[in-house]
C-alpha positions as semicolon CSV with decimal commas, in nm:
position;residue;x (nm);y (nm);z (nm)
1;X;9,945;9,601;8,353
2;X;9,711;9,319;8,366
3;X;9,392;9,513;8,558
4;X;9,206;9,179;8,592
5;X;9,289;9,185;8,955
6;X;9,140;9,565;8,958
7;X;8,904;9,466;9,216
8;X;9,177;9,373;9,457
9;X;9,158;9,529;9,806
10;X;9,491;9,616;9,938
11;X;9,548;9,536;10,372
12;X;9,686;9,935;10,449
13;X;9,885;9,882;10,803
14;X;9,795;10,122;11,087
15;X;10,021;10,428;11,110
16;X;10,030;10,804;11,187
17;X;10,048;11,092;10,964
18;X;10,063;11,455;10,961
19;X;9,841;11,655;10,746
20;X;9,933;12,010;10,600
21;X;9,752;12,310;10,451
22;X;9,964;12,545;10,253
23;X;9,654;12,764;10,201
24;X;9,593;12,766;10,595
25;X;10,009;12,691;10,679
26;X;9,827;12,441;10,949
27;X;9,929;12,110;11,037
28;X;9,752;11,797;11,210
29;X;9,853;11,466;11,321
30;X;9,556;11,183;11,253
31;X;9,694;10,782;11,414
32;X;9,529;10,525;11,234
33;X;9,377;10,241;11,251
34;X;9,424;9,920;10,998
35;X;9,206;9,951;10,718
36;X;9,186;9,853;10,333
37;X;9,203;10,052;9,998
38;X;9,154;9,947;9,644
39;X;9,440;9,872;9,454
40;X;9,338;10,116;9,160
41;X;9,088;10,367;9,140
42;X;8,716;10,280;9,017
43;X;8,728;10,195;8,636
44;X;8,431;10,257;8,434
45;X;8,381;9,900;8,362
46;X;8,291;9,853;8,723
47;X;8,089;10,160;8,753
48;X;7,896;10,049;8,507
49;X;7,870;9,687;8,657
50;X;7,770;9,863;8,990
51;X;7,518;10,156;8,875
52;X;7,418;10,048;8,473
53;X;7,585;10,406;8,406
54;X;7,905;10,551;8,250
55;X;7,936;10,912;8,315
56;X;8,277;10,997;8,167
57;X;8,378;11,254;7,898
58;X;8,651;10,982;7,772
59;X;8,545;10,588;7,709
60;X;8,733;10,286;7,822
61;X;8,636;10,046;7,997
62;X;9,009;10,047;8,223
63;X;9,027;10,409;8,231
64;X;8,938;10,576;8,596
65;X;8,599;10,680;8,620
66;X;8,550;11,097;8,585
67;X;8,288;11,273;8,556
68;X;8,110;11,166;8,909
69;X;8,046;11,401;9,187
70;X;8,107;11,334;9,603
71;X;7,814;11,202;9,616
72;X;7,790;10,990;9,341
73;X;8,113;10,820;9,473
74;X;7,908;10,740;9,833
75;X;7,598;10,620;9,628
76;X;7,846;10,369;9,424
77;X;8,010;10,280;9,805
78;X;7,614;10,178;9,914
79;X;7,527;10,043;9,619
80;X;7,867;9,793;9,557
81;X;7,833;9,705;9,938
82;X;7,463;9,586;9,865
83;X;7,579;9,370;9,571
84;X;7,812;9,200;9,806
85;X;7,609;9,150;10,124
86;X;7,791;9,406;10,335
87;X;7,649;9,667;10,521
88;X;7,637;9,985;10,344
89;X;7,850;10,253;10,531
90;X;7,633;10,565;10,471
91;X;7,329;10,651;10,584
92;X;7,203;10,868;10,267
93;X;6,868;11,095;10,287
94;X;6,643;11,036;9,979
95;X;6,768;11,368;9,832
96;X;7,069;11,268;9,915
97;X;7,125;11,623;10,047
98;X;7,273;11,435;10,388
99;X;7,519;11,183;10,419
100;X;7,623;11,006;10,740
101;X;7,897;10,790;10,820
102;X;7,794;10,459;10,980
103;X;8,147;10,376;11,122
104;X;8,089;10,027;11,279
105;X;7,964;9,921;10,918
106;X;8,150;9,660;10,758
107;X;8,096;9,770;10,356
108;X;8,293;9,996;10,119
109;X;8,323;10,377;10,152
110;X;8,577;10,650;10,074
111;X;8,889;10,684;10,292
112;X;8,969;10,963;10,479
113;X;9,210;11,207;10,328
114;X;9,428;11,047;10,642
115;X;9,394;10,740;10,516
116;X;9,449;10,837;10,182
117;X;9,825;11,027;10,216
118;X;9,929;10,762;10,444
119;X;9,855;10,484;10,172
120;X;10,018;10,721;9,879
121;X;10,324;10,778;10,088
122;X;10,366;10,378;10,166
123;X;10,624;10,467;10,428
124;X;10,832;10,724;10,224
125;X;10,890;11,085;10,364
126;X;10,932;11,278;10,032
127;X;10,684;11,465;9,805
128;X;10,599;11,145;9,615
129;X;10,673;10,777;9,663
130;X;10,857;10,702;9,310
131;X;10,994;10,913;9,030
132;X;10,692;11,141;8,907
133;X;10,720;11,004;8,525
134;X;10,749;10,617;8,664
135;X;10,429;10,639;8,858
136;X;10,230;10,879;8,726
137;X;10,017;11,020;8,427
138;X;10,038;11,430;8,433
139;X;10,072;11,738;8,196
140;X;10,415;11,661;8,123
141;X;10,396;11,289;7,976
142;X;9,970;11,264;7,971
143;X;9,970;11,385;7,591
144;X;9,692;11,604;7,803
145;X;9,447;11,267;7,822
146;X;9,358;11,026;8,092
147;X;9,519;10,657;8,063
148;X;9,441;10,330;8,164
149;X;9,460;10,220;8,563
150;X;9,764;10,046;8,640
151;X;9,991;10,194;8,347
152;X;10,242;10,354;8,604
153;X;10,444;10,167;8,889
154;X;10,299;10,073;9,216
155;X;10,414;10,234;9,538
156;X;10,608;9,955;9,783
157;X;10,244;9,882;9,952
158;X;10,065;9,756;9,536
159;X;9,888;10,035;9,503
160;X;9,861;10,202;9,184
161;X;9,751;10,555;9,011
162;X;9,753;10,741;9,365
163;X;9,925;11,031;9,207
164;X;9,790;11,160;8,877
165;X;9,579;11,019;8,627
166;X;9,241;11,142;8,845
167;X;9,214;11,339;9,111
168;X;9,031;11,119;9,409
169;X;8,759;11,220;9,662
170;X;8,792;11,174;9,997
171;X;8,537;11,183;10,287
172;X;8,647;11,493;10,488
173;X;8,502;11,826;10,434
174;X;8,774;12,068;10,324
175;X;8,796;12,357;10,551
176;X;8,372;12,378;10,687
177;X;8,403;12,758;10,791
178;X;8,523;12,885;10,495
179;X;8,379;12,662;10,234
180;X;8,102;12,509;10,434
181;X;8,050;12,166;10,278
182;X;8,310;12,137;10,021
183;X;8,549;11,831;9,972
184;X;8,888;11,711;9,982
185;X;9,027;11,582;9,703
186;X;9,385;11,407;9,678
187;X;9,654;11,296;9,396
188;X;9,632;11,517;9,118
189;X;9,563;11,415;8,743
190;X;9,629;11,426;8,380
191;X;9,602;11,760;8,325
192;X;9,777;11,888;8,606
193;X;10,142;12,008;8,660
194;X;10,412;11,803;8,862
195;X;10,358;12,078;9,166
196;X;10,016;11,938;9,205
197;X;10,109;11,514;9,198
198;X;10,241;11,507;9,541
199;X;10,128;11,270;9,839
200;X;10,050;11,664;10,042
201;X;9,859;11,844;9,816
202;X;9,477;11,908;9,888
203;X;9,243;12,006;9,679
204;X;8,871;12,107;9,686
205;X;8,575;12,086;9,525
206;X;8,171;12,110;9,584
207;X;8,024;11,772;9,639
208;X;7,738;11,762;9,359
209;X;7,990;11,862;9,101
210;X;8,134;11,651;8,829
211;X;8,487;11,680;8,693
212;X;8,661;11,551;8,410
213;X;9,024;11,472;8,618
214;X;8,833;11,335;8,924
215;X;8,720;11,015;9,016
216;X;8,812;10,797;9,304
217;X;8,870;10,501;9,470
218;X;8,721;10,272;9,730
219;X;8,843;10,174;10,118
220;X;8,706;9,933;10,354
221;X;8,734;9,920;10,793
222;X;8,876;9,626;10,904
223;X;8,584;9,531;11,170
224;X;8,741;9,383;11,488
């Protein structure tokens, strides 16, 4: 896959899904609004463009960016929405203890976990939108490593990687009264097995830590 076009934003139509917990056995229905998503997740050349820094355990310059935290992800949203002359979409305190959500900004930020499943599922119904080995990197065919962005098949809507390869973070909190201010994450990765690469499955994590499966990518409102 030619990644040259990695910075490509991708137009996500407006839609409704319904989000599940199996820990919880709770459902909710989110509509949704147009919006756009990255095409691949954040590679480490561009990380690097955007922040001077490459955090990852592995090297590559096409390989996802791991090894950043929640909040390293919103910095990178601020800082690549600077670079472009868009308003940043988080309001960040210098500690960066508290982030807020400016929603009639016009820069980058991370989708919702909404957002997310309804751009992994591209319209399909199933677990996954392709046949796990055709679109994804995961225990069983990862030789237990992370691999290039854009290796696997799209789903129908050009998006690439959103089921293994790297876990991605997402905006919303988790579950706030149980784990207070933990995050979701969405998509499973190299490491994991096929149970956990499917368009439902949430998973969670604090937002200062750093992982070696997660990364994530970028999303954008459409302003109106």
């Amino acid at each position: 896959m030619d990644v040259s076009t990695g910075n490509a934003m991708i137009a996500i139509p407006p839609g409704h899904v319904t989000l599940s917990d199996r820990r919880t056995q709770r459902s909710w229905s989110v509509e949704l609004a147009p919006y756009q998503l990255a095409a691949f997740p954040i590679t480490q050349e561009r990380y690097a463009q955007v922040t001077g820094q490459r955090p990852s355990t592995a090297q590559g310059d096409q390989l996802p960016v791991e090894g950043v935290s929640w909040v390293d992800a919103a910095l990178f949203c601020n800082a690549l929405s600077q670079r472009e002359g868009l308003a940043p979409a988080y309001r960040i305190d210098a500690d960066a203890d508290g982030i807020e959500w400016d929603t009639s900004a016009d820069g980058y930020r991370l989708p919702t976990e909404a957002e997310w499943e309804h751009a992994c599922r591209a319209g399909t119904a199933g677990a996954r939108y392709g046949q796990l080995d055709e679109i994804a990197w995961h225990r069983g065919n990862s030789r237990e490593r992370i691999h290039d962005v854009g290796g696997k098949q799209p789903n129908a809507w050009g998006l690439y990687d959103m089921l293994g390869n790297v876990w991605e973070w997402c905006w919303d909190l988790y579950d706030p009264e149980v784990y207070g201010t933990y995050r979701v994450l969405r998509g499973g990765g190299w490491f994991d097995e096929r149970w956990s690469c499917r368009a439902a499955v949430r998973r969670r994590s604090h937002p200062t830590f750093r992982i070696d499966d997660v990364g994530f990518r970028i999303a954008r409102s459409i302003m109106r």
